[in-house]
Each structure stands twice: as C-alpha cells, then as structure tokens.
ZADO-1210 file (C-alpha; in nm, 4 decimals, padded with zeros to 6 digits):
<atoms>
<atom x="03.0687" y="05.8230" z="-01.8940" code="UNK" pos="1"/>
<atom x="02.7195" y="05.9039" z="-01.9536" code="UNK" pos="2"/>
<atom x="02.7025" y="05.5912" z="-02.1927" code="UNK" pos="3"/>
<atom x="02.8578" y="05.3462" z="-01.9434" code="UNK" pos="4"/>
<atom x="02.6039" y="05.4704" z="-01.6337" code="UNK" pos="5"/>
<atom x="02.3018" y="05.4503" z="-01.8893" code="UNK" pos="6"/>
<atom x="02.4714" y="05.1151" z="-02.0210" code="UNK" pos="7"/>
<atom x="02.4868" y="04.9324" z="-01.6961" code="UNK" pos="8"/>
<atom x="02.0982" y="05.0831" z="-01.5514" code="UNK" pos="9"/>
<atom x="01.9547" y="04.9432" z="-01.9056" code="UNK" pos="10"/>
<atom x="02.1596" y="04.6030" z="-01.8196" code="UNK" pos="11"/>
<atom x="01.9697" y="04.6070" z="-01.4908" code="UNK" pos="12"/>
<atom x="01.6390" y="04.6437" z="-01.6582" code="UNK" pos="13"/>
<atom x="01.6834" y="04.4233" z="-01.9153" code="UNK" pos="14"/>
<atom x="01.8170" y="04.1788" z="-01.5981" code="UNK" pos="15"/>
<atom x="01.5148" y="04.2233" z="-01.3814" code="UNK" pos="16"/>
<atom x="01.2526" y="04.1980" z="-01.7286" code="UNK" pos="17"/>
<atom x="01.4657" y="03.8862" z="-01.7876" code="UNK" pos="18"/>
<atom x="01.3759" y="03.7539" z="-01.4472" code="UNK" pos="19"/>
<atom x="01.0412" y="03.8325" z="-01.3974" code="UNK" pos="20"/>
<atom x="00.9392" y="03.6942" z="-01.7210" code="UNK" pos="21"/>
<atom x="01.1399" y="03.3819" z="-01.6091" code="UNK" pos="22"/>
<atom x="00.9087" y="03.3841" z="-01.3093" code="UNK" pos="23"/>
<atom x="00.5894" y="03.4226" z="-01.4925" code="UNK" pos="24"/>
<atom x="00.6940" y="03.1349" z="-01.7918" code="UNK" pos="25"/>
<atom x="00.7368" y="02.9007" z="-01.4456" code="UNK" pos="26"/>
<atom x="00.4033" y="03.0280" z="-01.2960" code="UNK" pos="27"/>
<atom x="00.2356" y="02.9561" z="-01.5858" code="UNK" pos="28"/>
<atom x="00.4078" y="02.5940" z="-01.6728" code="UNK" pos="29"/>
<atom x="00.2902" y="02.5285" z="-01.2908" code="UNK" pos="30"/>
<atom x="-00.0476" y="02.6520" z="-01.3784" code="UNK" pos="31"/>
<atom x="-00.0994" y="02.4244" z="-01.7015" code="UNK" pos="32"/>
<atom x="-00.0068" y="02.1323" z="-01.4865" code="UNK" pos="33"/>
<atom x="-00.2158" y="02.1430" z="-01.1588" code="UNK" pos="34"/>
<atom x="-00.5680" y="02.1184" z="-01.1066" code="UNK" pos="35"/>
<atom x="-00.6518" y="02.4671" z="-00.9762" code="UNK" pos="36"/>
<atom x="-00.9071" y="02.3080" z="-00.6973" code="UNK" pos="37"/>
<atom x="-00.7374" y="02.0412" z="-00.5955" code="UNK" pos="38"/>
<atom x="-00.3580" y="02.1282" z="-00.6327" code="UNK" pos="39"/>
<atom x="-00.2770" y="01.7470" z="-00.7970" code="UNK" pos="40"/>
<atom x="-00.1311" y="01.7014" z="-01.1399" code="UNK" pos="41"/>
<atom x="-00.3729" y="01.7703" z="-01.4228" code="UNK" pos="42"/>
<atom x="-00.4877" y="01.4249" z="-01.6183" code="UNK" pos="43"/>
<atom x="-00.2909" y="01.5792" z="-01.9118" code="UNK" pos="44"/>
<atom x="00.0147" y="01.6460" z="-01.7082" code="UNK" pos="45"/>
<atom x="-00.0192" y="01.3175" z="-01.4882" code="UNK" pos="46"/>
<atom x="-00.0677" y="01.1019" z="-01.8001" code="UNK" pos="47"/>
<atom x="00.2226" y="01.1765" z="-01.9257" code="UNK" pos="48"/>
<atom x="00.4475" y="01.1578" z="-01.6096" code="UNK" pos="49"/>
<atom x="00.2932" y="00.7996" z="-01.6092" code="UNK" pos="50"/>
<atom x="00.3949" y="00.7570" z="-02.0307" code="UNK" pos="51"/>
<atom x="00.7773" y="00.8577" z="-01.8691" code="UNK" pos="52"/>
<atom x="00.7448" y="00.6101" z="-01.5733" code="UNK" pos="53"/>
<atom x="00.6062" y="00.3411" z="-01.7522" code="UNK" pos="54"/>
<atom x="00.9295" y="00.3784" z="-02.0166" code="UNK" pos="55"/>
<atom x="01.1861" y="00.4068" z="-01.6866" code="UNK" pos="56"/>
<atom x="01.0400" y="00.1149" z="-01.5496" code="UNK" pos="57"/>
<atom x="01.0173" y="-00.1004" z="-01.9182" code="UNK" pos="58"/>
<atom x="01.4104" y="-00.0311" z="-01.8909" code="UNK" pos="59"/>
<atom x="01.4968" y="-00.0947" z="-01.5667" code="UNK" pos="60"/>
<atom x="01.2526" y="-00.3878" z="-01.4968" code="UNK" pos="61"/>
<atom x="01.1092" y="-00.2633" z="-01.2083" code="UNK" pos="62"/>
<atom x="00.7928" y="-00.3049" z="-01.1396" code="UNK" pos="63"/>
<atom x="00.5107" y="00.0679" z="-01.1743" code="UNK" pos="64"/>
<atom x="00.1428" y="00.0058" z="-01.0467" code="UNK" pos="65"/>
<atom x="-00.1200" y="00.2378" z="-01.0659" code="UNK" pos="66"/>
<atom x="-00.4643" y="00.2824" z="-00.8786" code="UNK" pos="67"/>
<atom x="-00.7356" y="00.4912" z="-01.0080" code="UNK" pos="68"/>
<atom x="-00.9541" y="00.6131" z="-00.7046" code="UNK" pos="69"/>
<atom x="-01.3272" y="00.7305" z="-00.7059" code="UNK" pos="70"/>
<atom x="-01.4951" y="00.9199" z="-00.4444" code="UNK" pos="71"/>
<atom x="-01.8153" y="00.6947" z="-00.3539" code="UNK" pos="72"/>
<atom x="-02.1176" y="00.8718" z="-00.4629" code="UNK" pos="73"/>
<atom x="-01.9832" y="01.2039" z="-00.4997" code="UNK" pos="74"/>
<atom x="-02.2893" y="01.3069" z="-00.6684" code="UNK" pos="75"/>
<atom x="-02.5080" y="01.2800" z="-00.3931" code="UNK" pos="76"/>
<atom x="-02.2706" y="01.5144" z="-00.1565" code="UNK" pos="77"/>
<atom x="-02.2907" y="01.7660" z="-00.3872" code="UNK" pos="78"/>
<atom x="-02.6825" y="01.7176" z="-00.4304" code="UNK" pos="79"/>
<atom x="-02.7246" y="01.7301" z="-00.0413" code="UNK" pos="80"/>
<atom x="-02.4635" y="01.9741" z="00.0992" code="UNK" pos="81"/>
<atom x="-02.3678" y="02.1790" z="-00.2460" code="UNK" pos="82"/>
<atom x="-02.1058" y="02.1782" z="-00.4627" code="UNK" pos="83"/>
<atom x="-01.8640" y="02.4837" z="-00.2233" code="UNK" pos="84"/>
<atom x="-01.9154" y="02.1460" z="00.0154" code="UNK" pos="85"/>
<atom x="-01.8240" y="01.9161" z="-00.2498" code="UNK" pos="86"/>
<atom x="-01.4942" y="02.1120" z="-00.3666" code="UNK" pos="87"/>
<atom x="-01.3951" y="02.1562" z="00.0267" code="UNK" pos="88"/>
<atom x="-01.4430" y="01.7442" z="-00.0296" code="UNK" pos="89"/>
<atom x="-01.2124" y="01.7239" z="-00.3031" code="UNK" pos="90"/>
<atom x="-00.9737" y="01.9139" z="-00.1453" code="UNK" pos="91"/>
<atom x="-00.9758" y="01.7401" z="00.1446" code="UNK" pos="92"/>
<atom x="-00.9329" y="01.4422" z="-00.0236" code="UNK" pos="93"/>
<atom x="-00.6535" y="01.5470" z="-00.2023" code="UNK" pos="94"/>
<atom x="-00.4337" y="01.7544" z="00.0724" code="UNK" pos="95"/>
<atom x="-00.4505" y="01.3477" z="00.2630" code="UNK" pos="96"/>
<atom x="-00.3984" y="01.2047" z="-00.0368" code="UNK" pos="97"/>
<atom x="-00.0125" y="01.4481" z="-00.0950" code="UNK" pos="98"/>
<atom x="00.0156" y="01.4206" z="00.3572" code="UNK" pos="99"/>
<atom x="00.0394" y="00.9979" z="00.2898" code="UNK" pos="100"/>
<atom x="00.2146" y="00.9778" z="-00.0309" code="UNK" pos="101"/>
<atom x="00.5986" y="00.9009" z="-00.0715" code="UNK" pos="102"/>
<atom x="00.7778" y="01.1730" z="-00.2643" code="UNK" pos="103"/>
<atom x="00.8435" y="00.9421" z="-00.5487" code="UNK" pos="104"/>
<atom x="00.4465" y="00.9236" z="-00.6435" code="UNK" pos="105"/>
<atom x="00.2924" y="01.0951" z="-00.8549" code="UNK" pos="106"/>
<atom x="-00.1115" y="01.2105" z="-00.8023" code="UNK" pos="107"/>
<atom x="-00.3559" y="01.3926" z="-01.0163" code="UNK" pos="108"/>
<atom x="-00.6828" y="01.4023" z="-01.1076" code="UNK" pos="109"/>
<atom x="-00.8204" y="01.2106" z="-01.3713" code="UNK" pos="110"/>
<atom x="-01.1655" y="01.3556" z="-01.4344" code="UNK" pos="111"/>
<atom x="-01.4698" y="01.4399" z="-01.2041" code="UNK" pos="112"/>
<atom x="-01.3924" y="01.2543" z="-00.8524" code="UNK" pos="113"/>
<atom x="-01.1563" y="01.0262" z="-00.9850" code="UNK" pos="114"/>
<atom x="-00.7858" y="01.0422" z="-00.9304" code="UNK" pos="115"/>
<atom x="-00.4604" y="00.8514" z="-01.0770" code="UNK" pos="116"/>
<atom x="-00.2121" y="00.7715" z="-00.8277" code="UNK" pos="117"/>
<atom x="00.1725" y="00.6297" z="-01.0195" code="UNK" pos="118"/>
<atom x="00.3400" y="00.4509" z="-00.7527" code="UNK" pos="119"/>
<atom x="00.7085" y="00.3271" z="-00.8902" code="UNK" pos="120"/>
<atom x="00.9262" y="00.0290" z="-00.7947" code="UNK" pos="121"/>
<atom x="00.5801" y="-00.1044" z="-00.6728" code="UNK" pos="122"/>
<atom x="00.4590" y="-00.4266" z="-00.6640" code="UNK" pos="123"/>
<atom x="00.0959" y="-00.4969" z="-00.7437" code="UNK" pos="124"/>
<atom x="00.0649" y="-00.6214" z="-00.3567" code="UNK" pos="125"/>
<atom x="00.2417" y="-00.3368" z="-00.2153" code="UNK" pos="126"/>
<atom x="00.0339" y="-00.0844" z="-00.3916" code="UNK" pos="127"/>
<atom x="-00.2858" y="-00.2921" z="-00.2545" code="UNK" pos="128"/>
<atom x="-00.1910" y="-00.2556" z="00.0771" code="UNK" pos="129"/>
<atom x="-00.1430" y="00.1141" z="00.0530" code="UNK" pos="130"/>
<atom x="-00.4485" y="00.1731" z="-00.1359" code="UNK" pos="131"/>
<atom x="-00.6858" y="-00.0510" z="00.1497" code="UNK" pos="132"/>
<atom x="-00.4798" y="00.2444" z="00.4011" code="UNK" pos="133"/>
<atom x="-00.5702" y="00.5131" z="00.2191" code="UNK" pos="134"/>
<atom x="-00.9199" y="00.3387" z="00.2238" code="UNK" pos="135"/>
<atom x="-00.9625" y="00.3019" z="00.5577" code="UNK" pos="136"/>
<atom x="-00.7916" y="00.6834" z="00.6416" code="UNK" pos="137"/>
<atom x="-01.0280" y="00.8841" z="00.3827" code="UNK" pos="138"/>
<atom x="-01.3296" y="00.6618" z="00.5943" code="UNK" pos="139"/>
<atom x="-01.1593" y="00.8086" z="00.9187" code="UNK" pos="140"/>
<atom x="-01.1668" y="01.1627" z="00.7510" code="UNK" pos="141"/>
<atom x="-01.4336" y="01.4473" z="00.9339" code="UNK" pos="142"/>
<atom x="-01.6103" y="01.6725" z="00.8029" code="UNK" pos="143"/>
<atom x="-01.7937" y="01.7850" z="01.1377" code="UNK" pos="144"/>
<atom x="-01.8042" y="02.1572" z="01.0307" code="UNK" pos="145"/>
<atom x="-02.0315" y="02.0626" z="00.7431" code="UNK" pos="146"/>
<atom x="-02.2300" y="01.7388" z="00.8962" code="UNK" pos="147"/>
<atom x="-02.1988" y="01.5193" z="01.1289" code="UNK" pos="148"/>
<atom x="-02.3488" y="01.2923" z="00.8651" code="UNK" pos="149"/>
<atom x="-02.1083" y="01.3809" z="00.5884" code="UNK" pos="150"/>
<atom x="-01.9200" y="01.0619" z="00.5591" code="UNK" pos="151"/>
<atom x="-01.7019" y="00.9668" z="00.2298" code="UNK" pos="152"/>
<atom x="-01.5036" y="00.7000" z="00.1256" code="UNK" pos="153"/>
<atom x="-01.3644" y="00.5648" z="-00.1671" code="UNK" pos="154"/>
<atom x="-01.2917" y="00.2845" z="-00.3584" code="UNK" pos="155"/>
<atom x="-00.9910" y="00.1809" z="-00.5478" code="UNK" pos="156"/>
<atom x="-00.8412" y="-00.0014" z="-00.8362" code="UNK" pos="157"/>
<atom x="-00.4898" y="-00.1035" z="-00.8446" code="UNK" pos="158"/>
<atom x="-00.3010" y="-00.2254" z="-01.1554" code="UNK" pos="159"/>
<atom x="00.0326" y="-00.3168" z="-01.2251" code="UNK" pos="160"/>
<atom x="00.2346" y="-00.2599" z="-01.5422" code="UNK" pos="161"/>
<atom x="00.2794" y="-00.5114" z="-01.7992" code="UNK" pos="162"/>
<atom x="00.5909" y="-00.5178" z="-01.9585" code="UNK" pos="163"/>
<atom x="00.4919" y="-00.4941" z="-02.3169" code="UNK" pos="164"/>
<atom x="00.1666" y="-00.3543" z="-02.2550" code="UNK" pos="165"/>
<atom x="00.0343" y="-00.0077" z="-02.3276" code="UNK" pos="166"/>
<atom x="-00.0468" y="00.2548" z="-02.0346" code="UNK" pos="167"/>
<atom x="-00.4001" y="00.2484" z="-02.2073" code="UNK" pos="168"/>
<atom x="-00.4298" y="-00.1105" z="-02.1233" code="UNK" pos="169"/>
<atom x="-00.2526" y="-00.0968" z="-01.7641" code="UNK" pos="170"/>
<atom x="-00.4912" y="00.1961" z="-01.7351" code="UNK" pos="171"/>
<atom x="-00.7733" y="00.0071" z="-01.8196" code="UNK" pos="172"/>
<atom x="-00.6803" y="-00.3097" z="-01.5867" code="UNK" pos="173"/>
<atom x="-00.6870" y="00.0149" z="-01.2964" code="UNK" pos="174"/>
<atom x="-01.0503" y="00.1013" z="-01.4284" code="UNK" pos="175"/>
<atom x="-01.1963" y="-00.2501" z="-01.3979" code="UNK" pos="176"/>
<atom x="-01.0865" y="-00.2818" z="-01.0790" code="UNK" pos="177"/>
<atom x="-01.2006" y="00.0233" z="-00.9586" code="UNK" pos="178"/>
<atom x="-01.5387" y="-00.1317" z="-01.1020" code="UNK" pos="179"/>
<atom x="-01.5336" y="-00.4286" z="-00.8846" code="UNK" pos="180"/>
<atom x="-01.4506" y="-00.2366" z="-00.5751" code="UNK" pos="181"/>
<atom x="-01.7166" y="-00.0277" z="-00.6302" code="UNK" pos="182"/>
<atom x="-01.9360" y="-00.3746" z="-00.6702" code="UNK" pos="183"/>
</atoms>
C-alpha cells in the first residue's frame, strides 16, 4: 500500500517536472526567435521562415514578395531624443507593423532599423500597394508624448521571388530598392 501511495505522488512529480520543463523548453524556443525589444521574428529565425516560404512557393507556383523596410534617419532620433525614445520608436513601429499585417506574414527584424516583411501568394504589385499604406500610416503615427516634432517615416523595398533564384538574390533585389526609395 505504502508503495502504490508513494508510487502514484512520485508519478505526479515526475508529471508536473515533466510539464514545467515542457514550459520552459517552449519559453526558451520563443525567446531564441523574437527580438526581445521589438517582439518580431529574429533575422535568424525570420530568414529561415522566408528559406521555407520561398521552397512552398517554388512548389506551388505562387508567387512570395518581400520588402525590407528602414526607419528614415533613425540615427538622428536617437541623437536628439535618446535611445529609451528611439526603442519606444521601434516598438511603435513594430506593434503597427503586427496591428496591419495579415496572419499569413511573417515580420522580423533584420538588423538596426531595418525590418523583413514575407508576404505569400503576393504579387510584386500587391505587396507595393501595401507597403506605400504602411508608408503613409507609420507618417500618420504620433509621438506627441515625446515631441511634437518627432516625426518618422520609412521607406521601403519590395521584391518578388524568382523562381530559380536564391533568397540571397530576391533579398538583394528588396535591398536595392529600399536604396532607391530612400533616393
């Protein structure tokens, strides 16, 4: 009898230890994947979501564009209003950027200020015409309680994938347009 009770309270144990560690191995798979300030994929973690994307839509033959977006002279808000301003910026930024993007999308941040959006099944001109939105909305954005001269915007390049091209070069395409936007 005495076996059996102690039996079934060590099953407990060893059920609870089994589920907080469970807990903690998903806490810390979340945590290797998310930016910590902005709460978007990591560039490791959204690269390859875009390497898996780019494969499902080789296969299926629908079409996966990408637009890399820069915050306009981030530099300079951090130089004027300080860099607790600049994260509240970035965050900002990124909590519109998750309230206006379908649940399909994928967004995290590249490096710095910049950001990789993956929009699947869409078309290079569909993904323009959401990026000039998200243009004009992050323009619209206020940041009152800092400035009332704060103002940010961004600018955006938009690529589509080539079938038979790698993501380094679709990647790329994103980049140079970014670079004439920002021109």
């Amino acid at each position: 009898m005495f076996l059996g009770i102690f039996s079934s309270a060590l099953k407990a144990s060893l059920y609870q230890s089994g589920q907080k560690l469970r807990e903690a191995y998903k806490r810390i798979e979340e945590l290797a994947e998310l930016d910590e300030l902005t709460g978007s994929f990591n560039r490791r973690c959204i690269m390859r979501m875009l390497d898996e994307e780019i494969a499902r839509s080789a296969r299926s033959g629908s079409p996966c564009s990408v637009a890399l977006i820069d915050l306009d002279h981030f530099k300079r808000v951090n130089d004027t209003y300080g860099h607790p301003t600049g994260d509240e910026v970035l965050r900002t930024f990124a909590i519109t950027m998750f309230a206006n993007i379908r649940s399909v999308d994928r967004f995290g941040r590249y490096g710095g200020e910049e950001f990789l959006l993956m929009l699947p099944e869409t078309s290079l001109e569909d993904a323009m015409l959401f990026a000039e939105r998200v243009r004009m909305g992050i323009e619209r954005l206020s940041f009152r309680d800092v400035s009332s001269e704060l103002k940010v915007s961004v600018s955006i390049g938009v690529a589509q994938f080539r079938f038979g091209e790698t993501i380094g070069q679709t990647v790329t395409r994103a980049d140079e347009a970014l670079y004439t936007a920002k021109s």
